[in-house]
N, C-alpha and C positions, 0 to 999 in steps of 0.2 A: 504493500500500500504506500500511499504517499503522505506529506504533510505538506499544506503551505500558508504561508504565514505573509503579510504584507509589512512592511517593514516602513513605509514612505507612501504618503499621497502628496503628488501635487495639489495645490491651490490654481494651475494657469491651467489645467487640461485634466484629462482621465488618468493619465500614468500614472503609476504606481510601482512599488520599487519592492520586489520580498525575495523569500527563500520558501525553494521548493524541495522538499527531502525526499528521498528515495533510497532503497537499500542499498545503491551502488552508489551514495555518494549524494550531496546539495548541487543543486545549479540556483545563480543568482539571476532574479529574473528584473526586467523585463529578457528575453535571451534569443538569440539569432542561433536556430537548431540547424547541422550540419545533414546534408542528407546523403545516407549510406544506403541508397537502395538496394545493395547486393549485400550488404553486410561488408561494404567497405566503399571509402572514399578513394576516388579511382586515382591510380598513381602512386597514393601515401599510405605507409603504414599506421597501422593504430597508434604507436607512438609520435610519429610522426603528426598526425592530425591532432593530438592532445596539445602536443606544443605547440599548434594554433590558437590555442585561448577556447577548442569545443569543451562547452560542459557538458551536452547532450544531443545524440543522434539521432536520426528518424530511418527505420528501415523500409522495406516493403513487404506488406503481405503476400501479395500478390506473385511477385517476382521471387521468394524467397518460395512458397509454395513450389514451383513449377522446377527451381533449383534452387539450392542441394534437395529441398524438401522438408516438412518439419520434422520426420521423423529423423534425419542427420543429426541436426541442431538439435535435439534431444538428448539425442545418443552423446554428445559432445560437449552436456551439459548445459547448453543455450546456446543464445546468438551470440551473449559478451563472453565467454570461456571461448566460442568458436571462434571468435574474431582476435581473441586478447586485447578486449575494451575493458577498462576497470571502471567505466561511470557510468552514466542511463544511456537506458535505450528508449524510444518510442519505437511500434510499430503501425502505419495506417494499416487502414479495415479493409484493403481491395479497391475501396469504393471507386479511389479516381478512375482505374484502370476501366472501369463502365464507362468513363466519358474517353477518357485519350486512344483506349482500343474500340472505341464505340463512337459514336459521332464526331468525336477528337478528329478520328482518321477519314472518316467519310466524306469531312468539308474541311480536312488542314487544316484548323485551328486549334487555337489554346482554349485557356480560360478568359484571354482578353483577345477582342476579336482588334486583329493589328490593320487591317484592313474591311471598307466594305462588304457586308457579303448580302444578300437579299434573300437568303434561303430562311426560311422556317421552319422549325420540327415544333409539330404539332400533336394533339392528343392520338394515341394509337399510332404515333408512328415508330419504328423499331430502327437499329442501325444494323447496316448489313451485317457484321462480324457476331454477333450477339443480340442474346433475345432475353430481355429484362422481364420478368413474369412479377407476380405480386411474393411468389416465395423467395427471389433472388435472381442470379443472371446465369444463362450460359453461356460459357467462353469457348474457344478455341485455339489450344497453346502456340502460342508463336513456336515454340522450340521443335515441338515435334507434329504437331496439327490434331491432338485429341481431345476432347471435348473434355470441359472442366466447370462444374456447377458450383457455383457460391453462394451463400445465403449469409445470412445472419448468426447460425448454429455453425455453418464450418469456418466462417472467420474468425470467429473467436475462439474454435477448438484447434483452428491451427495455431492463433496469435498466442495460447497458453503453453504450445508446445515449444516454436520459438523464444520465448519466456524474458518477453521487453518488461521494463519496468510500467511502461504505460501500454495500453491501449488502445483501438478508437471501435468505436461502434462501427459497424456495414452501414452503409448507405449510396444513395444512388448522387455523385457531381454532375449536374446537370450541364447542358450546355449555355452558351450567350445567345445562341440561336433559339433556344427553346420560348416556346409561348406560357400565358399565363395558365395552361389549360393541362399544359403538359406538365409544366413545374408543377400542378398545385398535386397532381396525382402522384406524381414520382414522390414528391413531400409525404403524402400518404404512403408509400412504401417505407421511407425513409424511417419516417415515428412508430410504424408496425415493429422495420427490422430492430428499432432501439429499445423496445420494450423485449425481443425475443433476447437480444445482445446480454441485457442483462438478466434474464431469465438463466440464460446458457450458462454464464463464466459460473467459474467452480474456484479459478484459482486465487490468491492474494492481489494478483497485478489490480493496479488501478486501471480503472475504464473511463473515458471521457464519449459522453454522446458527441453528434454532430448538429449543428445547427445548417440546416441549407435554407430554399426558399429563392434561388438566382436572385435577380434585379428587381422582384418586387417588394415593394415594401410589407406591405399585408401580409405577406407569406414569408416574410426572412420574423417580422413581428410574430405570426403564428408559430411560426417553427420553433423561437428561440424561447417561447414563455412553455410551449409543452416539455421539449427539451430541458430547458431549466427547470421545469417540474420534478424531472424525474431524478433518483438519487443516483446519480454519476459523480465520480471523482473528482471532476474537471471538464470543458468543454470544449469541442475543439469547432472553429466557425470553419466552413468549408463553399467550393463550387465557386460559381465567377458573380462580380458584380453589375455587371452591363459592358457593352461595347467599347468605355473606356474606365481607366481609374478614378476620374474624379469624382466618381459617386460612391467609392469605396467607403472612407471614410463617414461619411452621414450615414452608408449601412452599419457599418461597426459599431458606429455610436444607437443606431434604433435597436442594437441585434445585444450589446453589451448590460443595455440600460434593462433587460428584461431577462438574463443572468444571474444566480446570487452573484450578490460581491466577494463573499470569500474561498471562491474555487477558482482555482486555476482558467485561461483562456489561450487557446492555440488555436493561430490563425492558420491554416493548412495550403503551402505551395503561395504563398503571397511574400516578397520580403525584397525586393531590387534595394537598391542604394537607397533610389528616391523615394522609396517607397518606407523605410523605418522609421525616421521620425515622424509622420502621418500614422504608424501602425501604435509603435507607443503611445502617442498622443493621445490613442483611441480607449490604451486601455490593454491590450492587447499584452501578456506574460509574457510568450516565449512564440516563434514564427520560423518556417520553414523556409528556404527557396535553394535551387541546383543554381543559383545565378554566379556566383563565383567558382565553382569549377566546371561548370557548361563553359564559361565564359574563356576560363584558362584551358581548356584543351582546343580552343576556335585563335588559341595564341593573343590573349589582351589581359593585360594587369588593368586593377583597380590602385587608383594612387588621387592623393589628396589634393590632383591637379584634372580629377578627368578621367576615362577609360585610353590606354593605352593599345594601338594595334601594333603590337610588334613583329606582327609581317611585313610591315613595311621597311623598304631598303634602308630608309633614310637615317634609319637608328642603327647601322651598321657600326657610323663612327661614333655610337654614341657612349662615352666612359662613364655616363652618369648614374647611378643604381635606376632600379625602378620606379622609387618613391623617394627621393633624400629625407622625408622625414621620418621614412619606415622603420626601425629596430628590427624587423626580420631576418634571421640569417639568408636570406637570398639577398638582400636589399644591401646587407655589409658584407658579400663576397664576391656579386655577380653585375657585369653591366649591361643593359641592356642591347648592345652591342651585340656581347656574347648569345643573350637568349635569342637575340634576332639572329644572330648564324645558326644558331643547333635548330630553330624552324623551320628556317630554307635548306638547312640540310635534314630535313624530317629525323630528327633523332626523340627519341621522345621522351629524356632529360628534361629539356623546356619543360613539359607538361606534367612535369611533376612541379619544378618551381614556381613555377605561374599559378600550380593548383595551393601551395603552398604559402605563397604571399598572398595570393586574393583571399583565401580565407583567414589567414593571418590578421588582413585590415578589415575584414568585417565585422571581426570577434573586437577588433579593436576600438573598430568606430562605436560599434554596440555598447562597448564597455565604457566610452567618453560618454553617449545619453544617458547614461543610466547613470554616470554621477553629477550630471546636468541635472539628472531628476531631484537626485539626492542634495541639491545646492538649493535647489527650489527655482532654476530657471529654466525649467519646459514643463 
């Protein structure tokens, strides 16, 4: 089980500043979650990733099912014995995997639609790769093409096998495409599969529901007061907010405000640069995103000047680290120079350092709001 404790509220916004306990150890939160969806951060070892400032991981169900299996990571004592993690783990419920293997793939889009698109999914309509039923979803494994059913009961009988410190309920990430008619049903799946979610779990791990409800207000409003209703651990806000971000925040705030206050809030796959101080503001613990090492294996540092592309030639002569103000050991050994020669000579050293500094300065920026909180100016 978990403990958490709030420690610090602002006076100018929602944020709030505490300690989250788990048997593997405290993360101070508000807190920027590192995502291991294979049961590793690509590139880096476990060691390696700690000494970026992660307090805690998020893996995947879904993808950890399909390989090694949970019954491996049993055998092996868990995911952190499997991995040689000594802190928390979280693990999501499947659920995205119904949007990004399911309409994700259908129209190429995210959870923020980056471009126009005109298409609408509407009530009774299905995505070609899977068939969402009221019990759960059928899949078809990428790995080897057999059919793989999920529900509410096997997410969380796999998630106890994997044996994260946290959690999350099954539910269905809808899409930006989707209408009010289709969210309000999928929602009804949603609050069914969270009441089975916690009917199922047998073991100690803490369970966080999911709050969805896409871009409506009404329905992010209904989702979050039943949700909040029920005795979860903690909550995690999930699915997309509309066609662009800036309506994020006023959901956060309608979605937060009908929350208890004293459980935990995990915002799920949302967390860019620009996007953390809008997320703590909101209220928001701890937040997930692949944005820093998506970002470093496409070859770009983050640095306290900007996103760096260092495929470009131009940094060939360049002797200057990656960040002058960084403290990372990439940043006081390596010059960008160098990382730009081992890209264009496809060595894939860079992609370890790049993965290594960008989340180096996330955990680092993370850890400057949070005693911005603590000072009382945000």
């Amino acid at each position: 089980m978990i403990e958490f404790k709030i420690k610090k509220r602002s006076t100018k916004s929602k944020a709030r500043v505490g300690i989250l306990k788990t048997s593997h150890g405290t993360v101070e939160t508000p807190a920027y979650v590192s995502v291991a969806t294979q049961g590793v951060i690509k590139t880096l070892t476990s060691e390696e990733v700690e000494a970026t400032g992660a307090q805690l991981l998020i893996a995947n169900t879904y993808h950890l099912h399909i390989r090694p299996g949970e019954s491996v990571l049993k055998k092996h004592g868990g995911l952190q014995k499997f991995m040689n993690w000594k802190r928390p783990i979280m693990t999501d419920s499947g659920g995205f995997q119904v949007f990004s293997l399911g309409f994700g793939r259908d129209f190429q889009t995210g959870k923020i639609l980056k471009k126009e698109n005109e298409n609408v999914i509407e009530l009774g309509q299905q995505p070609k790769l899977l068939k969402i039923t009221p019990e759960g979803v059928m899949f078809r494994s990428y790995h080897d093409g057999s059919e793989m059913f999920l529900g509410p009961k096997e997410s969380i009988k796999i998630q106890e096998q994997i044996g994260a410190d946290i959690i999350f309920a099954f539910d269905e990430c809808t899409s930006p495409m989707a209408d009010h008619a289709y969210t309000q049903k999928s929602l009804e799946h949603t609050n069914e599969w969270a009441k089975i979610c916690l009917k199922t779990k047998k073991s100690k791990q803490a369970l966080y529901g999911i709050v969805q409800g896409g871009k409506f207000k009404d329905l992010r409003t209904e989702s979050a007061r039943f949700i909040g209703g029920l005795p979860f651990d903690g909550f995690g806000i999930g699915g997309e907010f509309g066609a662009d971000k800036s309506s994020m925040t006023g959901m956060l705030d309608i979605v937060t405000k009908e929350l208890p206050e004293n459980k935990p809030r995990h915002l799920l796959g949302i967390g860019h640069l620009d996007d953390i101080i809008p997320i703590m503001k909101s209220g928001i613990d701890t937040f997930d995103c692949i944005a820093p090492t998506h970002y470093a294996r496409h070859g770009y540092a983050f640095t306290s000047k900007g996103k760096l592309d260092l495929k470009k030639s131009s940094f060939l002569m360049d002797k200057k680290p990656l960040d002058p103000k960084c403290s990372c050991f990439v940043c006081q050994n390596y010059s960008r120079g160098y990382i730009t020669h081992l890209l264009k000579a496809n060595e894939i050293t860079p992609l370890k350092l790049l993965t290594f500094h960008n989340m180096y300065f996330f955990h680092g920026f993370v850890k400057k709001v949070r005693e911005e909180i603590k000072k009382g100016n945000i």
